[in-house]
N, C-alpha and C positions, 0 to 999 in steps of 0.2 A: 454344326455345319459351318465350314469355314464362310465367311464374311469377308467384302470390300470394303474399307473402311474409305476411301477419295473416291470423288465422283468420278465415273468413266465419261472418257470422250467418246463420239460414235461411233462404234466398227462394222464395219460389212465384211460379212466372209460367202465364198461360194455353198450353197447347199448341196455338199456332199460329205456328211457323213461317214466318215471310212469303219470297215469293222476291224478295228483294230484286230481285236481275240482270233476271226477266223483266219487274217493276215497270218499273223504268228504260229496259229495252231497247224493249219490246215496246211500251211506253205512247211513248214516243215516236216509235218508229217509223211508228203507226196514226196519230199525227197528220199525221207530215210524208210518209204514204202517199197522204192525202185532199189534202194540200196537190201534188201533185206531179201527182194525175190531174185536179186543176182545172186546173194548169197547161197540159198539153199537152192538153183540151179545149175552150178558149174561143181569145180572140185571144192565140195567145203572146206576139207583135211586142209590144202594150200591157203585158202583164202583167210581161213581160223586164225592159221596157226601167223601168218605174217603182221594180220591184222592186233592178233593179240601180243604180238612181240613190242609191236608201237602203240600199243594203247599200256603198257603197264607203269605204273602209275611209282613216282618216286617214294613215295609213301607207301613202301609194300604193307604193312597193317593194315593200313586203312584200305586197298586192295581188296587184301583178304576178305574182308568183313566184307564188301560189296559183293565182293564174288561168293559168301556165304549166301547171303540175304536174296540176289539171283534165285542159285540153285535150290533155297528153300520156294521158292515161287515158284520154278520150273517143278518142281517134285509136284506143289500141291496142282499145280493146271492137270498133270500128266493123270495125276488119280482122279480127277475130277471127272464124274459125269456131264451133260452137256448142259442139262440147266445148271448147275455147280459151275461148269465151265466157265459162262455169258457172268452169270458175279460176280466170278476175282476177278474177270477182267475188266468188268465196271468198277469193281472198289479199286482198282489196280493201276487204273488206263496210266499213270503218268510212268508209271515203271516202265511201260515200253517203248525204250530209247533203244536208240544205236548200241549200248552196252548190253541190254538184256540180248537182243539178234543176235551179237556175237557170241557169248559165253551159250547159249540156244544152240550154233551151228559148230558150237567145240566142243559142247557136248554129242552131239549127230555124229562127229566125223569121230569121234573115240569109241562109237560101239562097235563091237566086233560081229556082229549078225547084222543082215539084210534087214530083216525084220523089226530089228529097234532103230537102227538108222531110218528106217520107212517110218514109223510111230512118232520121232522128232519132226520128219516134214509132215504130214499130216497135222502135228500138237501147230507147227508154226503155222498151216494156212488156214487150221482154225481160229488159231488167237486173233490173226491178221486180218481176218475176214467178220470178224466181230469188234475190231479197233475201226475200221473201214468204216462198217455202220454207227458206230459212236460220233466219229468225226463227219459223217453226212448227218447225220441228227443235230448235231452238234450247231454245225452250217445251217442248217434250216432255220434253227433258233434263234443264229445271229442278225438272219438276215431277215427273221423278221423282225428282229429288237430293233434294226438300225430304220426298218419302214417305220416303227410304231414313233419312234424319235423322229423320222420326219413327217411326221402327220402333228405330233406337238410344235414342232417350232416352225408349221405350214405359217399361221398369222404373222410370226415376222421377216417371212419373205416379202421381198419386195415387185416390181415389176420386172427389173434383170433378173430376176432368181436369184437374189442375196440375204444373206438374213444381217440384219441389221441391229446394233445392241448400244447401249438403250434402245428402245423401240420408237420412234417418232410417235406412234399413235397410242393412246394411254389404252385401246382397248385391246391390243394386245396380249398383255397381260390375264385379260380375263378371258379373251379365247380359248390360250393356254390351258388354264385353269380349268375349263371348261372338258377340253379334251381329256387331259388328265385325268378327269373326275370320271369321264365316261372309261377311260379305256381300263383305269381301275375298278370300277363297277362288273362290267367283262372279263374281270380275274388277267388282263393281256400284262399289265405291266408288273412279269416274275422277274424272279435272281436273271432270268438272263438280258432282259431289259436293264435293269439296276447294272448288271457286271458291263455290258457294254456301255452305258450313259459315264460310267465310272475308268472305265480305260479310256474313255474320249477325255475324261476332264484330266485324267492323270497325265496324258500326252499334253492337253491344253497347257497345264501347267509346267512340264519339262519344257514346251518350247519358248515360254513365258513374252512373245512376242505378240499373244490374241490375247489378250485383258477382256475384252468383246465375249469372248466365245467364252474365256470361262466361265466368266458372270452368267451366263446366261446354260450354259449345264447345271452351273450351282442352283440358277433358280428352278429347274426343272428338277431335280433333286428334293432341295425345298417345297413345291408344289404338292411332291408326290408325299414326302412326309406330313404336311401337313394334312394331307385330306385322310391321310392313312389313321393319324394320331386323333384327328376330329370326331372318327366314327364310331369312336365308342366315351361315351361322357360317365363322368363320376361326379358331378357336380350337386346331385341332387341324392340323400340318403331317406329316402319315403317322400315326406312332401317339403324335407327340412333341404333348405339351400345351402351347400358348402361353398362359400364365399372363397377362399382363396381356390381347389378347384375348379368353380367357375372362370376365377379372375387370371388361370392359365392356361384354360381353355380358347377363352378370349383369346389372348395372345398367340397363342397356338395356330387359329385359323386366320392371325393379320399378315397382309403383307409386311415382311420384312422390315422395311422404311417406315411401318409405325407403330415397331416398336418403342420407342424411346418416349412417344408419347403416351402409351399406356399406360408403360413403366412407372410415368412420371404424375401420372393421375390415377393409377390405382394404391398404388402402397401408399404405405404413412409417412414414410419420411417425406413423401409429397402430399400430393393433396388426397391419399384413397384410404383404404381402409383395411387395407391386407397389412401385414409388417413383412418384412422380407425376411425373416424366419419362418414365417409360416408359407411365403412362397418357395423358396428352396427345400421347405418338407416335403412340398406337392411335388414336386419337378423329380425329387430322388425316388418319393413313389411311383410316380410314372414312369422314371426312367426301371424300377424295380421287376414292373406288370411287363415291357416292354422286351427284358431280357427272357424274361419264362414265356410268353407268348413266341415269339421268336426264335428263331431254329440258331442255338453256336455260332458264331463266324463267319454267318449269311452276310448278303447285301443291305437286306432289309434292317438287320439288327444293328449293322451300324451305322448306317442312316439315318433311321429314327432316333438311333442317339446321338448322333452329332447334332441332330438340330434340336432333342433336347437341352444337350449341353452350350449350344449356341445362343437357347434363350438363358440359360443359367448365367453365363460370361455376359452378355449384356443386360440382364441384372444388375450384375455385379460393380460395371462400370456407372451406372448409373448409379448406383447405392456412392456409390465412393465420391463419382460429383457431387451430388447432392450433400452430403457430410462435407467435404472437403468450401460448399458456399454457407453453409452452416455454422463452421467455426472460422472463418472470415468474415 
């Protein structure tokens, strides 16, 4: 989990939240929705064949292969029964761009019977009317990611309605916390909570002018890792105590800001009793459990390891001071 290393000065921003994902999804999708039912209502033959003249691509191979990889998609929709249908189109939803509609209504305007040209409009207001319900599903989820995220960062609004970062009042923080832990207990905060809190912080960071606000995604990030990570303990093998284990489980549920104390009281090269061999064993097994537990490429999967590996990196710098006052 990425980390601040200078203390932030206070920011206030407005609480509003934008949902990123259904901005971009949804807004585009309504355009190239309008563009897709002009198409298969006028002349398609004219509209295909113009449209396709200026869409061809300098790179005719690569072309080609697209316009393969289409028509193999069209084929399987076309033979598909209807529950078969509703699947490719969910494993599929991103294929249906502006390119798939076209080569869709060039293939319509080339058949030479009624009846196959009728079976293309039909194939298209089915796919489109099951993309339709994707992206209002889709909407629904974001917008309730974007409420569940402000019901978490409700304690550091202020009396204007500003959220404020660092927090003037220390019990913020635990409010936070607080929510988090309930709205996880509730199963609320999935992939689609994670993917929106993570397009806000991606934006935070391209406009790199709120320090304020990223810090404070980050921590809500972190919050949600750590309770996730805390719920299941390995510390203990029957009645026997696994001390290093324990002593990153500890860490695991501290705030952020104390770590370097821990660090610095539990291992040996300070004053504790772990060596930091045997703490990076624990952290690579956890990060191990963490990867099989965890669904590929998720939100969750890499979350939980970023701020695994966020406690391993400051480890690490710590190990290095400490050696480095050592042999001075």
């Amino acid at each position: 989990m990425t980390t601040l290393s200078s203390p932030l000065s206070r920011c206030c921003y407005p609480l509003q939240p934008s949902s990123l994902l259904l901005h971009r999804w949804n807004g585009g999708f309504n355009s190239a929705s309008a563009k897709i039912r002009h198409l298969f209502s006028i002349n398609i033959g004219f509209v295909s064949r113009r449209t396709l003249l200026c869409a061809v691509s300098k790179d005719a191979e690569e072309s080609f292969k697209k316009t393969v990889e289409v028509d193999h998609l069209i084929d399987m929709l076309r033979d598909a029964d209807e529950k078969e249908l509703q699947k490719l189109v969910v494993e599929n939803v991103l294929a249906f761009n502006e390119g798939f509609w076209i080569r869709l209504a060039a293939r319509s305007d080339t058949c030479k019977s009624e009846d196959d040209k009728k079976d293309y409009e039909e194939l298209a207001s089915s796919v489109m009317s099951i993309v339709e319900l994707i992206v209002h599903k889709t909407k629904e989820k974001i917008e309730s990611a974007t409420d569940i995220l402000k019901d978490i960062l409700r304690p550091a609004v202020d009396e204007e309605e500003e959220i404020c970062w660092p927090p003037r009042d220390p019990d913020v923080l635990i409010r936070m916390e607080k929510e988090i832990n309930r709205r996880e207990l509730e199963g609320q905060l999935d992939e689609g909570f994670l993917a929106e809190v993570s397009a806000q912080l991606r934006q935070a960071k391209e406009d790199g002018d709120k320090p304020g606000l990223e810090a404070m995604l980050q921590k809500v990030l972190q919050l949600y890792a750590s309770r996730v990570l805390s719920k299941r303990s390995y510390a203990k093998k029957g009645s026997e105590v696994i001390l290093p284990e324990q002593f990153l489980e500890t860490i695991i549920t501290a705030p952020e800001q104390e770590w370097n104390k821990l660090l610095l009281d539990g291992l040996t090269i300070g004053k504790g009793k772990v060596t930091p061999e045997e703490l990076f064993a624990v952290i690579n097994k956890r990060m191990e459990r963490t990867l099989i537990r965890t669904e590929g490429g998720s939100y969750a999967q890499r979350i939980l390891s970023e701020y695994l590996k966020g406690i391993q990196s400051r480890s690490e710098e710590i190990i290095q001071v400490l050696k480095g006052e050592k042999q001075s």
